[in-house]
PyMOL Python script that loads the backbone (N, CA, C, O; Angstrom):
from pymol import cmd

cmd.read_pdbstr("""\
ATOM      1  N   UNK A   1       9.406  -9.585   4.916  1.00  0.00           N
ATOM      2  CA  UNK A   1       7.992  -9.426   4.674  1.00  0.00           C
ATOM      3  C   UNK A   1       7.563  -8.020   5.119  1.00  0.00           C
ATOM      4  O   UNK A   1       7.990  -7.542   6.170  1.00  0.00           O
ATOM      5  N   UNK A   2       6.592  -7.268   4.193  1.00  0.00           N
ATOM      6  CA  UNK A   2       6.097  -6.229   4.591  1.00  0.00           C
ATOM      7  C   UNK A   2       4.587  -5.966   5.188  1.00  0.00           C
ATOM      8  O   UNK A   2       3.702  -6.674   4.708  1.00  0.00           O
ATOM      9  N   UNK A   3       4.282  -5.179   6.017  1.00  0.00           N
ATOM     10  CA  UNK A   3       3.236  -5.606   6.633  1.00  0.00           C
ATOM     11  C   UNK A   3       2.537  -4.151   7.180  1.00  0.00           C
ATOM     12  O   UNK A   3       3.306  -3.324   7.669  1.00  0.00           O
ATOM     13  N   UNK A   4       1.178  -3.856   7.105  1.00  0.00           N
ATOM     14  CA  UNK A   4       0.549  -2.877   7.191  1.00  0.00           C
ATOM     15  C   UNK A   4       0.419  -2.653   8.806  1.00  0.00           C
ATOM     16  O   UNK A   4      -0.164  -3.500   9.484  1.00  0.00           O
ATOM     17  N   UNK A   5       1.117  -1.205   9.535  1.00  0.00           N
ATOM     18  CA  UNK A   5       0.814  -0.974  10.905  1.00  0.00           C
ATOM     19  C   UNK A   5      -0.920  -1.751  11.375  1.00  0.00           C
ATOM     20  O   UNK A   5      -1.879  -1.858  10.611  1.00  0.00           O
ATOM     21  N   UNK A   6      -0.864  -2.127  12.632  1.00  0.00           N
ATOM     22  CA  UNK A   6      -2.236  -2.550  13.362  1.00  0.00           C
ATOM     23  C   UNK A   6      -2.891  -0.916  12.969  1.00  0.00           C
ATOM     24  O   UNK A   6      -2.213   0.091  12.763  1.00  0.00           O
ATOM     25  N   UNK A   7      -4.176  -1.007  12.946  1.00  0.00           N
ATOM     26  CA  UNK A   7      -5.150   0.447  13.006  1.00  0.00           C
ATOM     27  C   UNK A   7      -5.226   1.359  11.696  1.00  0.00           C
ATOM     28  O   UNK A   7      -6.005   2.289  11.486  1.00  0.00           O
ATOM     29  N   UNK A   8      -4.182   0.839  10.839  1.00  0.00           N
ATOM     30  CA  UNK A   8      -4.516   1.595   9.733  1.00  0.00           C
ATOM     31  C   UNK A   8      -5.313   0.469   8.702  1.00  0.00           C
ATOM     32  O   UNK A   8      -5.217  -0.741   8.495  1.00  0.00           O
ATOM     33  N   UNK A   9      -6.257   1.734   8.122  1.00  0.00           N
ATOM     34  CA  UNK A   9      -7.574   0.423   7.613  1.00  0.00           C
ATOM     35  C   UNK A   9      -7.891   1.273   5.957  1.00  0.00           C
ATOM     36  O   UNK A   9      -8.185   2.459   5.808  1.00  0.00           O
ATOM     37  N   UNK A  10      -7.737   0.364   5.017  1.00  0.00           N
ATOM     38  CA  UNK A  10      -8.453   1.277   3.451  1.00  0.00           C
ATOM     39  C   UNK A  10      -9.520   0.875   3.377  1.00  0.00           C
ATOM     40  O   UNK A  10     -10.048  -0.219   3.575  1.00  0.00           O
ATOM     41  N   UNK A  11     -10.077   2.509   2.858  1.00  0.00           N
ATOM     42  CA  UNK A  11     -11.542   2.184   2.766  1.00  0.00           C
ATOM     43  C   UNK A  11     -12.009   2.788   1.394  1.00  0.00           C
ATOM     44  O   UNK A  11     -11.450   3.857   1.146  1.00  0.00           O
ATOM     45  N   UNK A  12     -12.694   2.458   0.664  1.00  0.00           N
ATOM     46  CA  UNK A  12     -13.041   2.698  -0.582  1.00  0.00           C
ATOM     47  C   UNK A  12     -14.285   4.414  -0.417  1.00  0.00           C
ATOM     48  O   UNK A  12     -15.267   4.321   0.319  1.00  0.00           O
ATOM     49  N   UNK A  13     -14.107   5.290  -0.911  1.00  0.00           N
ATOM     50  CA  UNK A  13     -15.178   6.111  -0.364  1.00  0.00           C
ATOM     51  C   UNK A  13     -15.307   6.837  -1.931  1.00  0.00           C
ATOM     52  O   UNK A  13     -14.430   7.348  -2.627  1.00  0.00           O
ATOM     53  N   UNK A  14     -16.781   6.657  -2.174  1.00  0.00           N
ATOM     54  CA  UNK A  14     -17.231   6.973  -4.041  1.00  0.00           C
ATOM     55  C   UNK A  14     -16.150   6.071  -4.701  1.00  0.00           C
ATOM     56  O   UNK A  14     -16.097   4.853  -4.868  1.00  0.00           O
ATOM     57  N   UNK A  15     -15.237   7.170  -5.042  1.00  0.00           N
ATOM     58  CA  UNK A  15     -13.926   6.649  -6.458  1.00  0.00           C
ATOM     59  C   UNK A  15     -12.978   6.910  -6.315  1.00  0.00           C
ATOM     60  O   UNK A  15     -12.258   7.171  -7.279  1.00  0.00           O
ATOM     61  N   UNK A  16     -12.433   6.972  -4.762  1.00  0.00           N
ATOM     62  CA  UNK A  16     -11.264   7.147  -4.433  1.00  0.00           C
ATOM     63  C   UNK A  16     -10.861   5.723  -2.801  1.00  0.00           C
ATOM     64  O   UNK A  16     -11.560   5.102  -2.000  1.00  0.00           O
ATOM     65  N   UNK A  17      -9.691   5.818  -3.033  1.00  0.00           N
ATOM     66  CA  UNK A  17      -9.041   4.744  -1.740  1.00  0.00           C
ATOM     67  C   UNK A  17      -8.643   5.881  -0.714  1.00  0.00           C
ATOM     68  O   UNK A  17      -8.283   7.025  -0.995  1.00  0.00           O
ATOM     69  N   UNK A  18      -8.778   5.349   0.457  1.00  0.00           N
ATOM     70  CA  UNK A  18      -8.225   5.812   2.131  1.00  0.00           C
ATOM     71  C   UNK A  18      -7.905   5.547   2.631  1.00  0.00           C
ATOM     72  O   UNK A  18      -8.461   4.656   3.274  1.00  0.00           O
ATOM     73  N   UNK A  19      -6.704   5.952   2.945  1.00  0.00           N
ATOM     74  CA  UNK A  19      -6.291   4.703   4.414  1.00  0.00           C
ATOM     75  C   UNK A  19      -6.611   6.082   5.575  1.00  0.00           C
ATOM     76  O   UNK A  19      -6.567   7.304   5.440  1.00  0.00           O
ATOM     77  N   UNK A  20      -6.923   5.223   6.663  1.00  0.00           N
ATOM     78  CA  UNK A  20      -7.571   6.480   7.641  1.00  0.00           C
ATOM     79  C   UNK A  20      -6.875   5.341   9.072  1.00  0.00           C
ATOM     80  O   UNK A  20      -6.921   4.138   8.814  1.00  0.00           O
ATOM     81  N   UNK A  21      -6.568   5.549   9.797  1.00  0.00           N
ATOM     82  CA  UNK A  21      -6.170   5.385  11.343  1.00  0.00           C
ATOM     83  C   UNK A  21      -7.125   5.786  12.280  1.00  0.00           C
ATOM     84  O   UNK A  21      -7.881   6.745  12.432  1.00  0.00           O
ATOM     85  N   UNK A  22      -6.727   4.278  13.121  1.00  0.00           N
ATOM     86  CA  UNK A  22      -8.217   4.091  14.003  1.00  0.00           C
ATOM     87  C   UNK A  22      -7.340   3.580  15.193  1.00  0.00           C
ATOM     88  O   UNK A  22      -6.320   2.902  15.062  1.00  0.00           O
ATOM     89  N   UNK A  23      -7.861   3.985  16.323  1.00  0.00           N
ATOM     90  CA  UNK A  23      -7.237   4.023  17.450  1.00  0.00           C
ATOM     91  C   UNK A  23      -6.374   4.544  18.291  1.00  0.00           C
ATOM     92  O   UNK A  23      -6.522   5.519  19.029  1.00  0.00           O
ATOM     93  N   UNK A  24      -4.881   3.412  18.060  1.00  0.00           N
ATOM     94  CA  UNK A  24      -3.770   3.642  18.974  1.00  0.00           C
ATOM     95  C   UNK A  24      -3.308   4.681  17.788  1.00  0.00           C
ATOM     96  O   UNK A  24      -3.199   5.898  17.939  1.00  0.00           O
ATOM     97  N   UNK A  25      -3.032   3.865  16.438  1.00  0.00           N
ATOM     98  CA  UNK A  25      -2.707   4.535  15.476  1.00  0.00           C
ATOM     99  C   UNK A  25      -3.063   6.101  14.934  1.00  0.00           C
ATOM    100  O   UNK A  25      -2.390   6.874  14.251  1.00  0.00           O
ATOM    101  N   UNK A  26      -4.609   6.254  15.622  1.00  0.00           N
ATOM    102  CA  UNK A  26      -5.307   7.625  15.125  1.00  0.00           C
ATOM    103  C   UNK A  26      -4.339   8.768  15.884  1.00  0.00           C
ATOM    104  O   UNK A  26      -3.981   9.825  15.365  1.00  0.00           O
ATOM    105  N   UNK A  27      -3.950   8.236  17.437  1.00  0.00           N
ATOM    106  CA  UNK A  27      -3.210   9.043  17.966  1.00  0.00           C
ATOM    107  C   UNK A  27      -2.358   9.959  17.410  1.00  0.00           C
ATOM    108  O   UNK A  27      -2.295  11.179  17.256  1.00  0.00           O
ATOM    109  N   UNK A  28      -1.461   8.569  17.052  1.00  0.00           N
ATOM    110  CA  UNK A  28      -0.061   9.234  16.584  1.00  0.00           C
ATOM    111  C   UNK A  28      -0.086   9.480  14.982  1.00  0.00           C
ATOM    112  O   UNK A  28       0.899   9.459  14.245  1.00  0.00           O
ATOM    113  N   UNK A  29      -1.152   9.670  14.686  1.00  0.00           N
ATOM    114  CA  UNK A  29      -1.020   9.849  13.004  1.00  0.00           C
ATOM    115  C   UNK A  29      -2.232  10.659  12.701  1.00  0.00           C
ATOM    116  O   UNK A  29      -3.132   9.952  12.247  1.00  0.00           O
ATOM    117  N   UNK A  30      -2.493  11.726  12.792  1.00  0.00           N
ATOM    118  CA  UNK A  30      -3.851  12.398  12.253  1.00  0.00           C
ATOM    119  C   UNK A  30      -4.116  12.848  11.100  1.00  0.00           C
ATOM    120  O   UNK A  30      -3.896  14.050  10.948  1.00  0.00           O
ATOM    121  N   UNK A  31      -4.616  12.141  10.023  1.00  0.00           N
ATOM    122  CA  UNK A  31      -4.698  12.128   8.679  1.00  0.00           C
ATOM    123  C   UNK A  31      -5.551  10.984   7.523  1.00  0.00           C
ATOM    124  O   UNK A  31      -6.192  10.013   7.926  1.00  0.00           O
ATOM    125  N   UNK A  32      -5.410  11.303   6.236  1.00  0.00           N
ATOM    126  CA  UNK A  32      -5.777  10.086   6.343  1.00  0.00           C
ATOM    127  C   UNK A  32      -4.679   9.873   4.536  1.00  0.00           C
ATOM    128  O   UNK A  32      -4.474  10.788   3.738  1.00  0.00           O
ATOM    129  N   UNK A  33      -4.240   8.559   4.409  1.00  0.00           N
ATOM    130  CA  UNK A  33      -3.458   8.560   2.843  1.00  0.00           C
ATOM    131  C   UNK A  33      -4.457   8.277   1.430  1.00  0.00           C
ATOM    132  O   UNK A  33      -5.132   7.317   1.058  1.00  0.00           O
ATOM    133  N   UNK A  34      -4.218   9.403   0.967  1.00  0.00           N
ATOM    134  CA  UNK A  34      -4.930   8.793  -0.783  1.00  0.00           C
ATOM    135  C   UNK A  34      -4.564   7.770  -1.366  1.00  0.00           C
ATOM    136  O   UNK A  34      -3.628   7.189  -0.818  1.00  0.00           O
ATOM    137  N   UNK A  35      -4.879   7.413  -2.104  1.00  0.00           N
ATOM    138  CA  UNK A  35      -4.718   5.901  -2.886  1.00  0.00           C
ATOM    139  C   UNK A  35      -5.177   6.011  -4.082  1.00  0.00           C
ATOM    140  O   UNK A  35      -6.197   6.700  -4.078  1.00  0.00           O
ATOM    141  N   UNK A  36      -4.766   5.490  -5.534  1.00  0.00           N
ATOM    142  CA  UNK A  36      -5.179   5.482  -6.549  1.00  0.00           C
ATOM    143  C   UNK A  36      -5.376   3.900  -6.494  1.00  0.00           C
ATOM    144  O   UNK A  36      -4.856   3.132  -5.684  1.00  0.00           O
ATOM    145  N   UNK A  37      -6.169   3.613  -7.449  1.00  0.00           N
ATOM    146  CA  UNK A  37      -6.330   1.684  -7.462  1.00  0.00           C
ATOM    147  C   UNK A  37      -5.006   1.137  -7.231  1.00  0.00           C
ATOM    148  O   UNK A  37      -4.745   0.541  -6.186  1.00  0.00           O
ATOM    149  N   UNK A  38      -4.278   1.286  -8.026  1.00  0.00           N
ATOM    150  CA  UNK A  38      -3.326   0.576  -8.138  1.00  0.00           C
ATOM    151  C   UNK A  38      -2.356   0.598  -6.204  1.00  0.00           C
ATOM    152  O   UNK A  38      -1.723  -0.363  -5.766  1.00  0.00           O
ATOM    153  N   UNK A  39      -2.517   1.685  -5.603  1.00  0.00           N
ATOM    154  CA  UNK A  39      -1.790   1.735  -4.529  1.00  0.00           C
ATOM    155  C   UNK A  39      -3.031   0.675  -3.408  1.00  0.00           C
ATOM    156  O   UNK A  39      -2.825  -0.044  -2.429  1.00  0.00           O
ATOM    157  N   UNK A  40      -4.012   0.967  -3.993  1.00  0.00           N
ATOM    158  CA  UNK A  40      -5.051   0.369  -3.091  1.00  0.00           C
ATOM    159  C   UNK A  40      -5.145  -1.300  -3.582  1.00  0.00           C
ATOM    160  O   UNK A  40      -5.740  -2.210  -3.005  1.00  0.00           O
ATOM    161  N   UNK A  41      -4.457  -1.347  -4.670  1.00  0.00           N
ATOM    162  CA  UNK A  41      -4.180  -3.324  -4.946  1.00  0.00           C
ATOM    163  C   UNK A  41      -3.102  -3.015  -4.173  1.00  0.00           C
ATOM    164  O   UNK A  41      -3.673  -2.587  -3.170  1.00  0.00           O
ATOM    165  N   UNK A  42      -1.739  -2.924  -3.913  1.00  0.00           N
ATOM    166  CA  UNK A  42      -0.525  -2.796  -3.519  1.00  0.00           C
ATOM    167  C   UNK A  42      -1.175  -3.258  -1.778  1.00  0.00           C
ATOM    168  O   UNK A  42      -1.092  -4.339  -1.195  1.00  0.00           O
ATOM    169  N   UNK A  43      -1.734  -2.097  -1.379  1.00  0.00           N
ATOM    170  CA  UNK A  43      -2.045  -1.545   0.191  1.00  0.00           C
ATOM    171  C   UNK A  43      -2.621  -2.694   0.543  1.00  0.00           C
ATOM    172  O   UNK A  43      -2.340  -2.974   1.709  1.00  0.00           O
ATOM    173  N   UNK A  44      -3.551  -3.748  -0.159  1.00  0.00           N
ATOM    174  CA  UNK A  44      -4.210  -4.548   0.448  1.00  0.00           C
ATOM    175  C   UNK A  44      -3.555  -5.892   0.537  1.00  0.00           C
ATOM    176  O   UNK A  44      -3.778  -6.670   1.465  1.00  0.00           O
ATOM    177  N   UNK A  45      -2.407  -6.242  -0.860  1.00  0.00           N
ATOM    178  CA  UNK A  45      -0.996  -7.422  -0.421  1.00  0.00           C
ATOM    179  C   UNK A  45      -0.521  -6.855   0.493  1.00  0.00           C
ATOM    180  O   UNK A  45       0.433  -7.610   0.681  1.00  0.00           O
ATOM    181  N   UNK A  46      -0.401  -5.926   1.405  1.00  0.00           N
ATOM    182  CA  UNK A  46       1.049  -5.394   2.586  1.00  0.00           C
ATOM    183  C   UNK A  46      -0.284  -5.362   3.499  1.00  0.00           C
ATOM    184  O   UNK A  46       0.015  -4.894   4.597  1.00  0.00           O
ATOM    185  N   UNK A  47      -1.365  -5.629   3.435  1.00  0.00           N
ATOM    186  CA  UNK A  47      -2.211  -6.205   4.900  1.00  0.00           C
ATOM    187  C   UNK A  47      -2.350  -7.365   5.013  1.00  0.00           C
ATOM    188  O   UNK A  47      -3.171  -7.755   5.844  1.00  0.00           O
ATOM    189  N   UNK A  48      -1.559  -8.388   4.176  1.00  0.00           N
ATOM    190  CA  UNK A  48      -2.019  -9.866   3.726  1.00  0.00           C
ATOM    191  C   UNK A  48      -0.331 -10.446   4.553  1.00  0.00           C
ATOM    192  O   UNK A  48      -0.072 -11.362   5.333  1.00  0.00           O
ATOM    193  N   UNK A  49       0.627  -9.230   3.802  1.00  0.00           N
ATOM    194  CA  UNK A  49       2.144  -9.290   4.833  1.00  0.00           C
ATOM    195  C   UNK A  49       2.680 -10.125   3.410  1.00  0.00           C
ATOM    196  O   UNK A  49       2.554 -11.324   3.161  1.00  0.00           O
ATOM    197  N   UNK A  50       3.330  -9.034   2.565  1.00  0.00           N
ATOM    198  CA  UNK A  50       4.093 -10.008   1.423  1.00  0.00           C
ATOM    199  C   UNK A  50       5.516  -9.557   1.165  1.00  0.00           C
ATOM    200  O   UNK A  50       6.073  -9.003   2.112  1.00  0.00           O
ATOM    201  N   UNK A  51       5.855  -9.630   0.602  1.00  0.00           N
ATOM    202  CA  UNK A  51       7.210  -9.188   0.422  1.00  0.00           C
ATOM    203  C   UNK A  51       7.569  -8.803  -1.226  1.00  0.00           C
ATOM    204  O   UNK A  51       7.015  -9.314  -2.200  1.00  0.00           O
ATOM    205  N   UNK A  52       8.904  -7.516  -1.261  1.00  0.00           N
ATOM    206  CA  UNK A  52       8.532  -6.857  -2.582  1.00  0.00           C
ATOM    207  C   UNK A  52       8.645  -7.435  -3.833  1.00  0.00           C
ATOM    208  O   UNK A  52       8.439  -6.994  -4.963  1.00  0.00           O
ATOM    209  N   UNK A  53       9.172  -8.973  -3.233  1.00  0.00           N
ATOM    210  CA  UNK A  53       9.094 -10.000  -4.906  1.00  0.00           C
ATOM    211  C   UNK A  53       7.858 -10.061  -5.401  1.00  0.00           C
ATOM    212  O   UNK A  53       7.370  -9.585  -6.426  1.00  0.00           O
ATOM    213  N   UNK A  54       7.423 -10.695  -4.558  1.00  0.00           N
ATOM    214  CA  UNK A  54       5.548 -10.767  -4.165  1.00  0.00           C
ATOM    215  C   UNK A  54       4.915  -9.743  -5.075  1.00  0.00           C
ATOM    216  O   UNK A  54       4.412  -9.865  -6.192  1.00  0.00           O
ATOM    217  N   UNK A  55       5.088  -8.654  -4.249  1.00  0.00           N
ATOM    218  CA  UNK A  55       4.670  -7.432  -4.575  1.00  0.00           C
ATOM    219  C   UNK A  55       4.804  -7.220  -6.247  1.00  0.00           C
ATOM    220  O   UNK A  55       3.829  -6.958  -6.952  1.00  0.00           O
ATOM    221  N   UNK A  56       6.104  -7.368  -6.731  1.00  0.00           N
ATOM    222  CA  UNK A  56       6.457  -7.058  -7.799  1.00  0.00           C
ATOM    223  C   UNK A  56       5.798  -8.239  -8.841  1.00  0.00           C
ATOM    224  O   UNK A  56       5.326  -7.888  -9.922  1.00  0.00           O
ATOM    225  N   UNK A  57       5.809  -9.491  -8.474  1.00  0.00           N
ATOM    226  CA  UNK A  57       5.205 -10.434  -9.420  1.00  0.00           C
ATOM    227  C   UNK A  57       3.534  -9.905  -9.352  1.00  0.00           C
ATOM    228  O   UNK A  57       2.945  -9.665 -10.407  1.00  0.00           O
ATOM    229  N   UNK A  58       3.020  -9.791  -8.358  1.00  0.00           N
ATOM    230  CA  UNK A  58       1.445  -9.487  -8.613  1.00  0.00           C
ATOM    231  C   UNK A  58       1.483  -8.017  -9.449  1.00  0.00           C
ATOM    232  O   UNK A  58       0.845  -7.907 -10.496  1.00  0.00           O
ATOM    233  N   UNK A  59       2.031  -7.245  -9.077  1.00  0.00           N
ATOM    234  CA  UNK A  59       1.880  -6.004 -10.099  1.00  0.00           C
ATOM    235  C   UNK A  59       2.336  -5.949 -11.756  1.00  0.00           C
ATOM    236  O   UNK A  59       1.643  -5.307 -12.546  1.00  0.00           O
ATOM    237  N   UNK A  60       3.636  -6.724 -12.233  1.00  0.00           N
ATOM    238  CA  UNK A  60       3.113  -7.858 -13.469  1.00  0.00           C
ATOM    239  C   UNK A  60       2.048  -8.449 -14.018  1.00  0.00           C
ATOM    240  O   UNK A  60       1.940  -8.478 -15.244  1.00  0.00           O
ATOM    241  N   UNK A  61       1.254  -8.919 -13.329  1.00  0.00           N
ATOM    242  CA  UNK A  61       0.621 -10.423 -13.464  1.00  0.00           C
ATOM    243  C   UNK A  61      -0.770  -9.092 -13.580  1.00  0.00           C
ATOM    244  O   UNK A  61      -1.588  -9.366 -14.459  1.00  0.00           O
ATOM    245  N   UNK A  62      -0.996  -8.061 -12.972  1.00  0.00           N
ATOM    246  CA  UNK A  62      -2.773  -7.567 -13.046  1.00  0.00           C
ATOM    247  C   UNK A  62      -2.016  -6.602 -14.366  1.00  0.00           C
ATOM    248  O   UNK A  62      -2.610  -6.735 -15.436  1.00  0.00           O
ATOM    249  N   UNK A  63      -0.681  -5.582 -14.404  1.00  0.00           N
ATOM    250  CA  UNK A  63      -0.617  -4.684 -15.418  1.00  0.00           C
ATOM    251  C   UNK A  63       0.469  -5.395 -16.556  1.00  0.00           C
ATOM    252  O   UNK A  63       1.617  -5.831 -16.484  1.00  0.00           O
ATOM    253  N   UNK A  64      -0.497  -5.265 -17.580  1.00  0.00           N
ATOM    254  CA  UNK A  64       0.490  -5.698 -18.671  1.00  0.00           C
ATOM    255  C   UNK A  64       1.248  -5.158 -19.145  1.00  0.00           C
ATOM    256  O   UNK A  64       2.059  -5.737 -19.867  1.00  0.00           O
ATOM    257  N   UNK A  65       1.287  -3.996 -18.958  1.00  0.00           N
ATOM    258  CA  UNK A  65       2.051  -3.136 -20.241  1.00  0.00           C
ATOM    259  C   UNK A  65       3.039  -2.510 -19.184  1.00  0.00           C
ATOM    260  O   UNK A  65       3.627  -1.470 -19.479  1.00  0.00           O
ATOM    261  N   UNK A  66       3.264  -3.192 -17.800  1.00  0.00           N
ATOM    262  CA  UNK A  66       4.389  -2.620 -16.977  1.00  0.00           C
ATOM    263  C   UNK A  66       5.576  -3.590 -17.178  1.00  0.00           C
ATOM    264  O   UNK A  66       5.154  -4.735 -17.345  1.00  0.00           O
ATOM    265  N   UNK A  67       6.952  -3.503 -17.218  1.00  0.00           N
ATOM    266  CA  UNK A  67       8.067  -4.479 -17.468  1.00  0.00           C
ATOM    267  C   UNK A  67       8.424  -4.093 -15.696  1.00  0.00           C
ATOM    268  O   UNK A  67       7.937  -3.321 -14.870  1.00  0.00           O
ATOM    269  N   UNK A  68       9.444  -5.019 -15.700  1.00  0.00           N
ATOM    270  CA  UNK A  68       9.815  -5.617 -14.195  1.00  0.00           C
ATOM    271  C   UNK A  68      11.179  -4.003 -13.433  1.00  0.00           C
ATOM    272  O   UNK A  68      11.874  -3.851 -12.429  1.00  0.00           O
ATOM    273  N   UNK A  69      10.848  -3.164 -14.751  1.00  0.00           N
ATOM    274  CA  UNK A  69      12.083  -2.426 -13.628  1.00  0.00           C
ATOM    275  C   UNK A  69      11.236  -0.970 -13.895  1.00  0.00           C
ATOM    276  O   UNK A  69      11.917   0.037 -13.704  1.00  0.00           O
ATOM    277  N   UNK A  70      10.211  -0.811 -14.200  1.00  0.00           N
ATOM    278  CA  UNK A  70       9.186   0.198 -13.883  1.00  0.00           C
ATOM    279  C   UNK A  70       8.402  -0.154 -12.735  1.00  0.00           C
ATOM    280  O   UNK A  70       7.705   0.675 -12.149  1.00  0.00           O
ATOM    281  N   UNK A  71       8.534  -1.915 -12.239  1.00  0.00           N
ATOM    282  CA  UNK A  71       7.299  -1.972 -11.336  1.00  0.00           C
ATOM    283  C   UNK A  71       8.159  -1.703 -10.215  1.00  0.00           C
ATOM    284  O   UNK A  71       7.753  -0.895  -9.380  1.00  0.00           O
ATOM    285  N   UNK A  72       9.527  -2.368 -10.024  1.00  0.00           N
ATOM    286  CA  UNK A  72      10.582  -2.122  -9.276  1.00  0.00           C
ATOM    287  C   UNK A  72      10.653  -0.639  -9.302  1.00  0.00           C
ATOM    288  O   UNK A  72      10.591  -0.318  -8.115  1.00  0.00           O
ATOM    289  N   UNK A  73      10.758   0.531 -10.086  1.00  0.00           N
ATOM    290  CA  UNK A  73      10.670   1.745  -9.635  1.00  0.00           C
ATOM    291  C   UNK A  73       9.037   2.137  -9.016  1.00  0.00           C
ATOM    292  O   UNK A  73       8.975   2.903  -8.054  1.00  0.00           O
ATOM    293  N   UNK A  74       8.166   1.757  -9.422  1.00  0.00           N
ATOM    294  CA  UNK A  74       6.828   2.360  -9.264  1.00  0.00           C
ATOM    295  C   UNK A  74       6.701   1.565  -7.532  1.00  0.00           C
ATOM    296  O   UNK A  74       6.042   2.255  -6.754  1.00  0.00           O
ATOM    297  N   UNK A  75       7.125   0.567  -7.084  1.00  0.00           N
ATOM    298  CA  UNK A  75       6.835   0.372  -5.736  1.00  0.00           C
ATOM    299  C   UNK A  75       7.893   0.410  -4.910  1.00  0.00           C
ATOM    300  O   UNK A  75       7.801  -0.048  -3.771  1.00  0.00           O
ATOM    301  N   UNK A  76       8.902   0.897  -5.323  1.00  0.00           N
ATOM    302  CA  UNK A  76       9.974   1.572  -4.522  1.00  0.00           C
ATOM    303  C   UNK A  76       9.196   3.522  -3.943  1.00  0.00           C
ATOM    304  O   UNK A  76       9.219   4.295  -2.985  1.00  0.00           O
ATOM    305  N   UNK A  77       8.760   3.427  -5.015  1.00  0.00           N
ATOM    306  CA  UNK A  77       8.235   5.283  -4.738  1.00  0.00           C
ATOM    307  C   UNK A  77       6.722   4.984  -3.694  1.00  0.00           C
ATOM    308  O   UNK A  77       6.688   5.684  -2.683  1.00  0.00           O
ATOM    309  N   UNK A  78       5.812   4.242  -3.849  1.00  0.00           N
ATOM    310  CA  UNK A  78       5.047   3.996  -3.125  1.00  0.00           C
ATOM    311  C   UNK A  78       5.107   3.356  -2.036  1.00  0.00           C
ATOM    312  O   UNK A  78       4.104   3.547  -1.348  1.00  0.00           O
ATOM    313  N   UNK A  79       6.012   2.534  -1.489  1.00  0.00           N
ATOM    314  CA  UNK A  79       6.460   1.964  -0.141  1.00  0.00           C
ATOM    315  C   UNK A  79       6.988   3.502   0.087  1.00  0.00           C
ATOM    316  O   UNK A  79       6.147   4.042   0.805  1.00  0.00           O
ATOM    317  N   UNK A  80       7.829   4.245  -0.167  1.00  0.00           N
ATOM    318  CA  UNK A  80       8.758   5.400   0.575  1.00  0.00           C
ATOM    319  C   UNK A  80       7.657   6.740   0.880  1.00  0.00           C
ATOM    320  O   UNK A  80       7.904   7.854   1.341  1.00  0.00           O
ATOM    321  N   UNK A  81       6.417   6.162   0.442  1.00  0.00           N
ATOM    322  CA  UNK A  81       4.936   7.230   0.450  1.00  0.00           C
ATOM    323  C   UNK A  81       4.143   6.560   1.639  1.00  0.00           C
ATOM    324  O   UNK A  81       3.253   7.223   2.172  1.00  0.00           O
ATOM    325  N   UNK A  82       4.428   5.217   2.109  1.00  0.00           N
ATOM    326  CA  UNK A  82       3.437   4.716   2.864  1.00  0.00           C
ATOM    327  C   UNK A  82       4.358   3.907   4.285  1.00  0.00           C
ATOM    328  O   UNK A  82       3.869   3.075   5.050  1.00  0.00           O
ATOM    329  N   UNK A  83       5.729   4.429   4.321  1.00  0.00           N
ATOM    330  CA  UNK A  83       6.571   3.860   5.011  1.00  0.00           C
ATOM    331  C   UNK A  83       6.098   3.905   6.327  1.00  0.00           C
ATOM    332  O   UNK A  83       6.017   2.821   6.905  1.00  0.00           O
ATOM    333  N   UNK A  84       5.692   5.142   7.066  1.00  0.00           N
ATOM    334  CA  UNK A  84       5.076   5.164   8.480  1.00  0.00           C
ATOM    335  C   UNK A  84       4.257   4.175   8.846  1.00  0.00           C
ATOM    336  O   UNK A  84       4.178   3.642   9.952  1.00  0.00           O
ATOM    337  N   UNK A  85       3.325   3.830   7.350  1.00  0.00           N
ATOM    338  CA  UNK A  85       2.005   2.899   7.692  1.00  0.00           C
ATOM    339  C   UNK A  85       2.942   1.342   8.205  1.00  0.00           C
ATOM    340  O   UNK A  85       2.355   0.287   8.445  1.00  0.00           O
ATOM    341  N   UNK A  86       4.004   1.459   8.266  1.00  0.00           N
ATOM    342  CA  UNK A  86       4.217  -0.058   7.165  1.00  0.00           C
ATOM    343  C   UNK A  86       4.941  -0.435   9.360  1.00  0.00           C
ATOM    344  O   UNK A  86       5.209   0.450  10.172  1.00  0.00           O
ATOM    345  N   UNK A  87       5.017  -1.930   9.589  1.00  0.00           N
ATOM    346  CA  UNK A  87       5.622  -2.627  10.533  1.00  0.00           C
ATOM    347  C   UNK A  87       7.407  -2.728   9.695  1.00  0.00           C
ATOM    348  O   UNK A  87       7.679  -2.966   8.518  1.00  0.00           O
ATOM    349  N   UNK A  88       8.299  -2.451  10.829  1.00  0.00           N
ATOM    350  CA  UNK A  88       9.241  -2.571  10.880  1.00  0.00           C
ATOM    351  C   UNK A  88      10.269  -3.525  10.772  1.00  0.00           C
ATOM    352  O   UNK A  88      11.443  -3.188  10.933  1.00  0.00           O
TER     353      UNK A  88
END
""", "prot")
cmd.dss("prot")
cmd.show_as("cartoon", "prot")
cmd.util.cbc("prot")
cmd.orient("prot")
């Protein structure tokens, strides 16, 4: 199961996604990650704690016109973009 570090939080700001770090997390991480929708549907199953079957059936199921080994590449590249955020 994959699961979003404690303190990192997305926040919607106008027409863009954020993940921004609050706290313990702000410490050791000073920044904040962009998000396009689609990373910001992704970002919010890995605060729920799912795993990349999971992952991969819901990203099917909202995009139609994605087949199962583009979604398998498209959230292989976005977990390896958000890996710091992610529990171990």
């Amino acid at each position: 199961m994959l699961r979003t570090k404690k303190g990192f939080i997305l926040r919607k700001m106008l027409n863009e996604y954020m993940v921004v770090a609050v706290g313990e997390a702000g410490v050791r991480f000073n920044g904040m990650i962009r998000l396009n929708a689609a990373g910001a549907f992704l970002w919010e199953k890995l605060e729920q704690g799912a795993t990349e079957s999971e992952l991969i059936d819901a990203m099917l199921k909202r995009y139609d016109d994605l087949d199962e080994q583009a979604a398998k590449a498209d959230l292989t590249e976005f977990l390896e973009s958000v890996r710091f955020a992610l529990e171990e």
